[in-house]
C-alpha positions as CSV (number, residue, x, y, z in Angstrom):
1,X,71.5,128.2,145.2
2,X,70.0,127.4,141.7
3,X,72.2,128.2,138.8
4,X,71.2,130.8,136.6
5,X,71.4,129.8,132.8
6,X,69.4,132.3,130.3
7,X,66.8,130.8,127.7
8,X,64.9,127.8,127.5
9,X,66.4,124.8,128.9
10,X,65.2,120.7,128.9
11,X,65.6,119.1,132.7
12,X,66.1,115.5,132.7
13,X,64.8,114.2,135.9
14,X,65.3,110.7,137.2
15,X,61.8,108.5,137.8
16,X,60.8,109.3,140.8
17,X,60.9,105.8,142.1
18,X,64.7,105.6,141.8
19,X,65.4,109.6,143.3
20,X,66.1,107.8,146.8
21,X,68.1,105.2,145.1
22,X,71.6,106.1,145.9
23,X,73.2,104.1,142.9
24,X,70.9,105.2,140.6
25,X,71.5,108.8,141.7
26,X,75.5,108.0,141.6
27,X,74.8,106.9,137.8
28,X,73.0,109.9,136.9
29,X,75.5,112.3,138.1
30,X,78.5,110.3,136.1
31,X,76.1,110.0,133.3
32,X,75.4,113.9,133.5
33,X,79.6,114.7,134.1
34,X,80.3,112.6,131.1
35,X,77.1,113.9,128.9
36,X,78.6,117.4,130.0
37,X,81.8,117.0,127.7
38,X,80.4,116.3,125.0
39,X,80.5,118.8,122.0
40,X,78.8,117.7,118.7
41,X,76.7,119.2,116.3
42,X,74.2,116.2,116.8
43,X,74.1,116.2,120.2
44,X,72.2,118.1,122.6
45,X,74.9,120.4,125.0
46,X,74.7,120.0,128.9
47,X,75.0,122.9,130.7
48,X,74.3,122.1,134.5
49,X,73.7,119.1,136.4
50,X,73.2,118.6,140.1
51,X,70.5,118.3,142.7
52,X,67.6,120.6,143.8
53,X,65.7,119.5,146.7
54,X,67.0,116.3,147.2
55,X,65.9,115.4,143.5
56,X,69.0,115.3,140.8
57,X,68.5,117.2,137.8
58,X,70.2,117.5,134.2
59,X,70.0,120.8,132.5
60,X,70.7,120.8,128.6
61,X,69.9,122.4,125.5
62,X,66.4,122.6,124.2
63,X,65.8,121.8,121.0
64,X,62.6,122.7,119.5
65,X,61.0,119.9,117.9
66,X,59.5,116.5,117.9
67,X,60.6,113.1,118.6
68,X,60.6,110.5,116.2
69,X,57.3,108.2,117.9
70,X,54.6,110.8,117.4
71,X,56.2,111.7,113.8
72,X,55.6,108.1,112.9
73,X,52.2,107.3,114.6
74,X,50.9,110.4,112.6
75,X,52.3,110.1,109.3
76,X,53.4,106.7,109.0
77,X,56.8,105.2,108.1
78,X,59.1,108.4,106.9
79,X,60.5,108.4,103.6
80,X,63.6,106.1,103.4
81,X,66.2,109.4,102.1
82,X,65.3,111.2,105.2
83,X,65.3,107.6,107.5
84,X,69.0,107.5,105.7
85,X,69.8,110.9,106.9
86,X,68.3,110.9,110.7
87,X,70.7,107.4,111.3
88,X,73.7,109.2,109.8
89,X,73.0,111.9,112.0
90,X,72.6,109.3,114.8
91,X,75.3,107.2,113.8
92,X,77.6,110.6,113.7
93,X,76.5,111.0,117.5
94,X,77.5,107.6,118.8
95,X,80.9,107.6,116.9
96,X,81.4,110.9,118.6
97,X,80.8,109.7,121.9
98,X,82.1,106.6,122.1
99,X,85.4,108.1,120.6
100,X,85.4,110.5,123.8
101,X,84.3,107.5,126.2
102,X,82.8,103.9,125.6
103,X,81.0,103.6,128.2
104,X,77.4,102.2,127.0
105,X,75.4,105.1,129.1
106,X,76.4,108.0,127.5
107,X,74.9,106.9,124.0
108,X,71.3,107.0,126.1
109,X,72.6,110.4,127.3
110,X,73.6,111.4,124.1
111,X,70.7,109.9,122.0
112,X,68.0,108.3,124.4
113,X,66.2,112.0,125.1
114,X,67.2,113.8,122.0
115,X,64.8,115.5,119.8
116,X,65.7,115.6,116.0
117,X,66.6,118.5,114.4
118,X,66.5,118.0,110.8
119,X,69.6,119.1,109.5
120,X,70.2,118.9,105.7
121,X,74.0,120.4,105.4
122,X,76.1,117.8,106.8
């Protein structure tokens, strides 16, 4: 059965090389379990992880928005106030989560796919 969650929602999906990699699959699911209890304001939520058709599968908030590599190739370098206030907002993340767990993976779960959301009030 798929789960039912209600809005838009971003699926992280292994490369497909790796989907038949049993490791890598074992990885993913710990990454997604410990992705999953994390709770920050700067970090995007998980809601459901597991497999569907023999290919595993993150499900976690979508957040409207851009990443930072097309922001740069199109404008250039950003301003330094607002470079200040994106690593704070990164730098709030990893302190988060490597106060829950240190292990090195969840900072790519917690940061690696996440799309900025500008967020003035801190």
């Amino acid at each position: 059965p798929v789960p039912s969650i209600e809005g838009r929602v971003a699926l992280q999906l292994p490369p497909h090389r790796f989907a038949a990699d049993e490791e890598f699959v074992l990885r993913f699911a710990r990454e997604a379990s410990s992705a999953a209890r994390l709770q920050h304001q700067y970090v995007v939520s998980v809601y459901d992880s597991g497999e569907y058709a023999g290919t595993p599968y993150i499900a976690m908030e979508f957040v409207d928005g851009r990443t930072l590599k097309p922001l740069v190739r199109e404008n250039g370098p950003i301003a330094p106030a607002l470079a200040a206030d994106l690593t704070v907002q990164i730098l709030r993340a990893a302190r988060f989560a490597h106060g829950l767990d240190p292990a090195p993976h969840l900072q790519r779960v917690a940061l690696g796919h996440t799309r900025f959301q500008l967020d003035s009030a801190h």
